[in-house]
N, C-alpha and C positions, 0 to 999 in steps of 0.2 A: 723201352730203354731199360738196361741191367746194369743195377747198381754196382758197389765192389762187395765182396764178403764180407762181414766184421763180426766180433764174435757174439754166441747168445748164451744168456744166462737163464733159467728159469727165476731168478732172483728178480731180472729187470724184466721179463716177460710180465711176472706177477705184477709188478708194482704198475703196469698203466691200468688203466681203472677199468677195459673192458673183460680185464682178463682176474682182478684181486678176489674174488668169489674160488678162483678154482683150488682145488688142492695139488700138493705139490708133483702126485703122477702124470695129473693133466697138465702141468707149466711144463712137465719134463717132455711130455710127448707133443706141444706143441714146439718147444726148440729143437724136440727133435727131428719133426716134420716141417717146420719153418725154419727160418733163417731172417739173420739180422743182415742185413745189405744199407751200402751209402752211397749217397748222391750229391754229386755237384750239381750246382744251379743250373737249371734247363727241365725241358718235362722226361716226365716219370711212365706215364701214361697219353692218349688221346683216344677224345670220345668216337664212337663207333667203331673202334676195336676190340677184338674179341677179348671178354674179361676174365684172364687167368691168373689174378691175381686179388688179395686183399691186403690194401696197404694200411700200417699202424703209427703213427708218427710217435718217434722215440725223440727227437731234437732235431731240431731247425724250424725252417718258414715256409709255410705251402700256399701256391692259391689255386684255388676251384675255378672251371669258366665251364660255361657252356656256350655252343657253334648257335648262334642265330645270325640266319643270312649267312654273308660271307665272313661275318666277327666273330670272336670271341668276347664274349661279354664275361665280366668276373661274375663269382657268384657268391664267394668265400673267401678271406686271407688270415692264414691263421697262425700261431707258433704254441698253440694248446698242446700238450703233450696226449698222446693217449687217441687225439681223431682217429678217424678213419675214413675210409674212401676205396672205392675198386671196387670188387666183385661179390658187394650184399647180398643179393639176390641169389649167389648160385648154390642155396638151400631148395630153390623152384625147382631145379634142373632145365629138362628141355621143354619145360611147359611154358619158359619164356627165353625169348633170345638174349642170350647171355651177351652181354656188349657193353662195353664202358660206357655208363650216360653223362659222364663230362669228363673235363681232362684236367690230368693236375702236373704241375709242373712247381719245383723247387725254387727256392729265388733266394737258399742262402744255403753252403753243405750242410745235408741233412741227413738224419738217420731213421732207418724205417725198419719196424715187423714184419716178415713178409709172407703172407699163408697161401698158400696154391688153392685155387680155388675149389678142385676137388675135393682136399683135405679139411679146406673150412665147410663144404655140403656134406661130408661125412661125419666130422664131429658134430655138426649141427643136430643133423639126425639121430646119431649115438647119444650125446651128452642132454639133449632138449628136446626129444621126442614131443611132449606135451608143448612146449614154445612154439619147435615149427609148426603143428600144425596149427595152431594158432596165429600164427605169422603165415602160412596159408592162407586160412580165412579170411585175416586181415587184407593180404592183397588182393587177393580175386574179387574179394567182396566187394571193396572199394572199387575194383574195376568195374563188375556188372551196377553197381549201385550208379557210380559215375553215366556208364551207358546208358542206365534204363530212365536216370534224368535227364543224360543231353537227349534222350528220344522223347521226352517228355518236352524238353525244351523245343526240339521243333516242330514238333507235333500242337501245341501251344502258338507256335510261329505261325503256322501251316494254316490253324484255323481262325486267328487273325488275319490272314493275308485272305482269306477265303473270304469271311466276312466282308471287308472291305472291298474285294473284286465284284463280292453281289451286288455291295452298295453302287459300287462305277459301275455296273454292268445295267443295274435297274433303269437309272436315270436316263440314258439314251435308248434304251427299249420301251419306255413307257413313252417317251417323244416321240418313236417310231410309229407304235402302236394308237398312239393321240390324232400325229400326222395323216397316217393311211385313215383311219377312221373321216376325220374333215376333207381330205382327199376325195373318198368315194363320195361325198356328201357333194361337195363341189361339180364331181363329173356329173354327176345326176342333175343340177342344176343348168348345167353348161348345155346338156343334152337338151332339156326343158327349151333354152335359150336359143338354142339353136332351131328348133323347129316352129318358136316364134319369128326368126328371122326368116327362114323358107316358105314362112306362110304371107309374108308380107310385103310388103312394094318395093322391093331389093331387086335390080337388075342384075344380070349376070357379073356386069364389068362392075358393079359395086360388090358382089360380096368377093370375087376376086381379088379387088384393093383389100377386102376387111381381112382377107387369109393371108393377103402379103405383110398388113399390118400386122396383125399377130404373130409372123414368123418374126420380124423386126425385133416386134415384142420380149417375145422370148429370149430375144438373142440379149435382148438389153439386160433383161432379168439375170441372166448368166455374169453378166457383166459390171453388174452394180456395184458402183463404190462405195466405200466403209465412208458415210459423214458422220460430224460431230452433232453431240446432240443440240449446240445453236444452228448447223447447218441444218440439219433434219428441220428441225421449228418451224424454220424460216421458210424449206422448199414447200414443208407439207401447209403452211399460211397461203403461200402461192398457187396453191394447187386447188385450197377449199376455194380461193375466189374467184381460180378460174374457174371451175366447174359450177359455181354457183351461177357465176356471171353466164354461163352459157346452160343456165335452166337444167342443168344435171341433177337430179335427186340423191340426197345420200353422202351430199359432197365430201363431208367429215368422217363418213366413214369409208369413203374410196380414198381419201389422200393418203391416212399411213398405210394405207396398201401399196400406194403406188411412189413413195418415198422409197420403200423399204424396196423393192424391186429397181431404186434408178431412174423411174420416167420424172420429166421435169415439165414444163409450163410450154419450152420451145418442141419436146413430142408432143404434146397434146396437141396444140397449136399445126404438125403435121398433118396428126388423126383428123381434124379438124377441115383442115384443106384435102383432105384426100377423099371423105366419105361424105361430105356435104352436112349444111347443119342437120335434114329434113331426117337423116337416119343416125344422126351424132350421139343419142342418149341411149341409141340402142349397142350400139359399135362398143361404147364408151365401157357399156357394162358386159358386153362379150368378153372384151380385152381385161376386165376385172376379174373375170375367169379364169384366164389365159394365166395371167398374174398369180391370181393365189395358187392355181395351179402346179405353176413352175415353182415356185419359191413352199409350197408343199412338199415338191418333189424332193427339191434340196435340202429341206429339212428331214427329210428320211434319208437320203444320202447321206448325210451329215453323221445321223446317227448310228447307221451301220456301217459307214466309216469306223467311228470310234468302239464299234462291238468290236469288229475287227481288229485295231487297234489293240485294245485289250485282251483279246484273244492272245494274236501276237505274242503281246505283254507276256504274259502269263505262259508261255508257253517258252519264252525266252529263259524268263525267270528258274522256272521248276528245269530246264532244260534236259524234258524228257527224251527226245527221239536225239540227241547229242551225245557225241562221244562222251565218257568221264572226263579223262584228257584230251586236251587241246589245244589251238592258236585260238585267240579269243581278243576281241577288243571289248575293253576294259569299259568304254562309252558305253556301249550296247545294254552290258549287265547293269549298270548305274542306273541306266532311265528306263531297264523294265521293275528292278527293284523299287524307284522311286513312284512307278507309276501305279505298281501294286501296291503301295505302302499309300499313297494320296490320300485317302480315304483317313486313314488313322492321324496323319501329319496335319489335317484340316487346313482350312480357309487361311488361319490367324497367323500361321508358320507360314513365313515367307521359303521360301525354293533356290536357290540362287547356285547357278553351274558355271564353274570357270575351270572349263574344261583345254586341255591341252591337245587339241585338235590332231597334231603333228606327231601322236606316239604310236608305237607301230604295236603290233599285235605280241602277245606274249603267250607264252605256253602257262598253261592254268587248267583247274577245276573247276569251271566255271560252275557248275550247282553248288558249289564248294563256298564260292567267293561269293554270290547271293547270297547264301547264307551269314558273309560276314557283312556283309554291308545291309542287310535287314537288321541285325545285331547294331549297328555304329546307328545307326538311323535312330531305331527304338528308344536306344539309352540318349540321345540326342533329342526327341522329342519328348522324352523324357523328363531332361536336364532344363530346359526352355520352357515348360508348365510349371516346374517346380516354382521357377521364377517368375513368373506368371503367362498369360494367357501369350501375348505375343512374342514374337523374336523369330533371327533368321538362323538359318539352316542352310551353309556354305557347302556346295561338294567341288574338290578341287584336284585336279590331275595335270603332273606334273614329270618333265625326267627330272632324275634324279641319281645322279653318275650313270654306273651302267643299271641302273631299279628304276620303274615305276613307282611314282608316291602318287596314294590314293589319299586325302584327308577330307576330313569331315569337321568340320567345327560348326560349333553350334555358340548362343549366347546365353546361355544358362548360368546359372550360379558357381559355376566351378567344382573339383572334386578338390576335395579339402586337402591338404599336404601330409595330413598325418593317415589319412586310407591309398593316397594315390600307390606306394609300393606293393599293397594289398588286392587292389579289382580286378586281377590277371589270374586271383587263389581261385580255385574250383567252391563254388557255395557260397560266397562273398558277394553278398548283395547290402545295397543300400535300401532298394524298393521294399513296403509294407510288407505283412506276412501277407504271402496267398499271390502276392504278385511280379514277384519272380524268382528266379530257381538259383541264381548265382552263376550260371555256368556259361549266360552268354558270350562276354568276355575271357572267360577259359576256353570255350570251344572255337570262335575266331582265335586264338591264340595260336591254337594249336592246328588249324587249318591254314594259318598265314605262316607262322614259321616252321613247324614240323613237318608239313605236305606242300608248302610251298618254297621254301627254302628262305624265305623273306622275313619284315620285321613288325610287329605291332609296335608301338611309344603310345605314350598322350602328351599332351602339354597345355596346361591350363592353369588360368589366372581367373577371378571373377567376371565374366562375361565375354570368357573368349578361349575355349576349351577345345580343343583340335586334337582326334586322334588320328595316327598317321598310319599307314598302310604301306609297305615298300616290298615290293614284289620284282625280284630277276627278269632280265630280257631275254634270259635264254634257260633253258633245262637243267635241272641239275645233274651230274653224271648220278645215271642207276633208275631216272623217272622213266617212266613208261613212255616213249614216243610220242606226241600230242599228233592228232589226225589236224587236216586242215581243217578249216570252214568248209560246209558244203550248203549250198540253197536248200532250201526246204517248201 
């Protein structure tokens, strides 16, 4: 937007205070390279437009906003004489994309400075040689500095989640490895068992019944219901008396076998009638075979189930062989992050998913967004030790107009009202020295609203701190195209 002309003086150029240092050649040749222009109420500028200008408030009312999501949020309202705003940076030149990073707009007739921003990178460099490059330094500095601890930071993240994957990954491979070990140990026995039976007064039609039994068997084993542990008590009491009562040896140690696999008092009582008493003790301990057997077996399944599982997980998680961009549901990355993260969130943090089943897939960065919700998680479990050992950890998805809301509340202590405007700075940490970088919540920040177009908030009271996540349903104009889902 172009304001109207109005006139310049080197008099009033001088007198704002970024200019009262210069002598009177330089106020002459910035009025006479600049120009005083006025503006009625409305904007002056918007952000992501190219910045060809610097603007200097001579009189009136300005406010600042920056675009998150689809808002403008203010940032600044001012009537300070002497501000500035527009085109700081174009002392860089083309080493950075010259662009207005917010927009400012009048809200009462104002009157402005106005320096073309080539003219203000040329005085810069003429009048401040030794500044700029020192305002160089400073920015690039702070850029690579910034990078080389958000790479710190997830590098840090990286070998925490790694940690914790060894720990889940140990546990059911050491079951596995336990299992197959008692496994072999068992066939060897069964084999033993079995050529006591072929040596002995077994007719043909009896060990036919005992191979039918044992298919039975198994099938039962497959089949076994989850009892209570009064039920368990009660069936495995039932079980020592039958087999006592019917001269079984061992009875107490065959009954929680034969609980845990589903047989009851009325199979045995089958076994019983089907194989005669004369070969019952021996059938009894075949079938005891069969049983740890099967229910070995399933314990190894069980556990490379869950290797797999984690695999998965983790594979979800890092989303190596995955587009950058994509259609992505929002569930999927939740419960491979929480399932890598487990291990660190322990036993004592309760888990709790109230998940919105019903929302459809959104365009995203999915390695992106893992990385914010390992970030929300962290300072969440975090937040809930501080206060002590227990407490719950809420993750909750929702729509929300046309955005996904992703939140996370935990029941921690709350973030105090006098830092809450602060934990979004780069470096701004609450955690000890040594144990964190500050940048979590800066770099989720800047992944949810800058690369996604979306919104980070918190909101928190003593024992009930929820930061919220709202991510678009669709593309912003200018993202790269997101590929579908595809199987893997």
């Amino acid at each position: 937007m172009s304001g109207r002309p109005a006139p310049c003086t080197p008099e009033e150029v001088g007198s704002l205070f970024l200019f009262e240092e210069l002598s009177p050649e330089q106020l002459a040749r910035l009025c006479g390279e600049g120009r005083m222009e006025r503006f009625d109420p409305g904007p002056v500028y918007t952000e992501g437009e190219p910045a060809t200008c610097l603007y200097v408030l001579v009189e009136g009312s300005v406010v600042l906003s920056r675009r998150v999501g689809g808002d403008d949020v203010e940032v600044s309202r001012t009537s300070q004489r002497g501000v500035y705003a527009g085109a700081m940076q174009a002392y860089l030149g083309d080493r950075v994309r010259q662009v207005y990073t917010n927009s400012l707009r009048v809200t009462e007739p104002a009157r402005f400075f106005v320096l073309p921003a080539d003219t203000f990178a040329g005085i810069m460099r003429e009048w401040f040689p030794m500044a700029v490059h020192l305002l160089e330094g400073l920015f690039f500095g702070s850029k690579s500095t910034q990078a080389a601890v958000g790479q710190r930071e997830r590098l840090l993240a990286l070998g925490s989640l790694s940690a914790g994957l060894t720990h889940e990954l140990n546990n059911p491979a050491a079951a596995a490895v336990r299992a197959t070990a008692t496994l072999r140990e068992r066939v060897a026995k069964m084999r033993r068992k079995l050529a006591v039976i072929a040596e002995g007064p077994f007719s043909r039609e009896a060990l036919a019944q005992l191979i039918e039994i044992q298919e039975r068997t198994a099938e039962r084993v497959a089949k076994a219901p989850v009892l209570s542990p009064i039920e368990s008590a009660d069936r495995e009491d039932a079980l020592t008396d039958w087999l006592e009562d019917h001269g079984i040896e061992g009875a107490w140690r065959l009954a929680p076998t034969f609980v845990q696999a589903g047989l009851d008092v009325d199979w045995l009582e089958q076994v019983a009638a089907t194989v005669g008493e004369d070969i019952l003790p021996g059938a009894v301990g075949w079938l005891n075979y069969t049983v740890e057997t099967e229910l070995l077996m399933d314990e190894i399944a069980d556990s490379t189930t869950r290797i797999s599982h984690l695999v998965d997980a983790a594979k979800q998680y890092s989303q190596l062989d995955r587009a950058p961009h994509r259609i992505a549901d929002v569930h999927e990355l939740l419960d491979s992050t929480l399932l890598m993260l487990s291990a660190k969130i322990g036993p004592r943090i309760e888990v709790v998913k109230e998940y919105d089943r019903t929302l459809p897939l959104i365009p995203a960065y999915p390695a992106e967004l893992n990385q914010v919700w390992t970030n929300l998680v962290d300072n969440a479990v975090a937040a809930i030790r501080e206060g002590g050992e227990h407490g719950t950890l809420t993750v909750r998805t929702a729509r929300h107009d046309d955005r996904v809301l992703v939140e996370f509340r935990d029941t921690g202590p709350g973030v105090p009202p006098e830092i809450r405007d602060r934990i979004f700075d780069p470096f701004f940490t609450t955690k000890p020295v040594g144990q964190g970088t500050g940048l979590g919540l800066d770099i989720s920040w800047r992944i949810v609203v800058n690369k996604h177009h979306g919104a980070l908030r918190v909101e928190s009271v003593p024992g009930d701190t929820r930061f919220q996540v709202l991510l678009p349903l669709t593309a912003a104009p200018g993202d790269t195209p997101p590929t579908p889902e595809e199987p893997v």
